[in-house]
N, C-alpha and C positions, 0 to 999 in steps of 0.2 A: 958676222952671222954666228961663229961659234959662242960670244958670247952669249949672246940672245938664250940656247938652250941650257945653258949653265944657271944663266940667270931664272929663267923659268923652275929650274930645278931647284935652286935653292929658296923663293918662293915657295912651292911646293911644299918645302922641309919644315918650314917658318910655319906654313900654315895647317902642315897635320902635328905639329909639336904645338902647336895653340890648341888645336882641337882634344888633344888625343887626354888634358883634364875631364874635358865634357863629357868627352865618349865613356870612360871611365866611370864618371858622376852618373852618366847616364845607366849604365847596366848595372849602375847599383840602386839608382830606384826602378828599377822595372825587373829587379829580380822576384823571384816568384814568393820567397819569404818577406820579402819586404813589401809588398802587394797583401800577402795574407794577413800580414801584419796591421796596416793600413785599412785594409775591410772590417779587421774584428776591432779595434778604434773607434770606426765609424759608423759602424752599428750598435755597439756599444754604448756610444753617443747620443743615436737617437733613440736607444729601449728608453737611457736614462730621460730624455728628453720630453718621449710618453709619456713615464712614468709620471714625471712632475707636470705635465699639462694634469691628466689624469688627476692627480691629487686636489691639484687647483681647483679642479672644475667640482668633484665631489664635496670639498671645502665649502666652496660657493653654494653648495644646494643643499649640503646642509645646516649653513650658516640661515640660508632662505625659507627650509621648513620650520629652522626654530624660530625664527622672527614670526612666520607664518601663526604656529601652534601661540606663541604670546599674543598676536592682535585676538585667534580665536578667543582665550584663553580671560584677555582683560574683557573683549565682545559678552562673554558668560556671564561674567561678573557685571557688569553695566545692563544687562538685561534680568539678571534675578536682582537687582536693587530697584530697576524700573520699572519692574513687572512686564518688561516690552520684551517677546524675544524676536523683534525685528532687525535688531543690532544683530544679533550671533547670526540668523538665519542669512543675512547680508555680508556676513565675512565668512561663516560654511559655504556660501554659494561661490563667492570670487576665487576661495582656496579650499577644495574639501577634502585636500590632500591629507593634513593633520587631524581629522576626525578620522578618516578612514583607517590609518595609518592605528590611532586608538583604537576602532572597532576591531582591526582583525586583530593586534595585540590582546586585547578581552577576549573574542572569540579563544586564541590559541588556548589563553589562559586557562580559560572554562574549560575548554577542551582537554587541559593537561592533570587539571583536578580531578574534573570526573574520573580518568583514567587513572590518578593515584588512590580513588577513593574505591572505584571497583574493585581494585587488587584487594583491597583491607577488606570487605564485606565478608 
């Protein structure tokens, strides 16, 4: 019988000197620097993460108006050769994003002449 608690004890000893790495390991990632650490990483992460969806996606819609503005664009041209303007009218209508996109560009335009040209009078 005495040995039995001897033996329990040095189990015990065995088994808080295995742990006592972990425990160690342990309160060093859960300290609070190293948490804060680990947060500005990970948010970091995904600004940068945004950022480049973000770009993608702008890429993409710009790549999309300019193909857009070229169908218009050759549409023009095939209809002052044909006399038809049923072509442009039919690809203004599917995308009227790139006319529009021109018109308020002109508008500002005129808008910014007039204004240089008042000063001068």
């Amino acid at each position: 019988m005495s040995e039995r608690p001897e033996r329990i004890e040095r189990e015990m000893f065995e088994i808080r000197s295995r742990m006592a790495p972990d425990v160690r390991d342990l309160k060093q990632h859960t300290s609070p620097k190293v948490i804060g650490e680990q947060v500005k990483r990970t948010a970091r992460q995904r600004v940068r993460d945004a950022v480049n969806r973000l770009k993608s996606n702008l890429r993409s819609r710009q790549q999309a108006l300019v193909d857009s503005a070229r169908r218009q664009v050759d549409s023009a041209r095939e209809a002052g050769r044909k006399r038809d303007p049923s072509a442009f009218t039919d690809a203004v209508k599917s995308d009227p994003k790139p006319l529009v996109l021109l018109a308020v560009a002109l508008a500002v335009t005129l808008l910014m002449a007039r204004k240089v040209t008042n000063g001068k009078d």
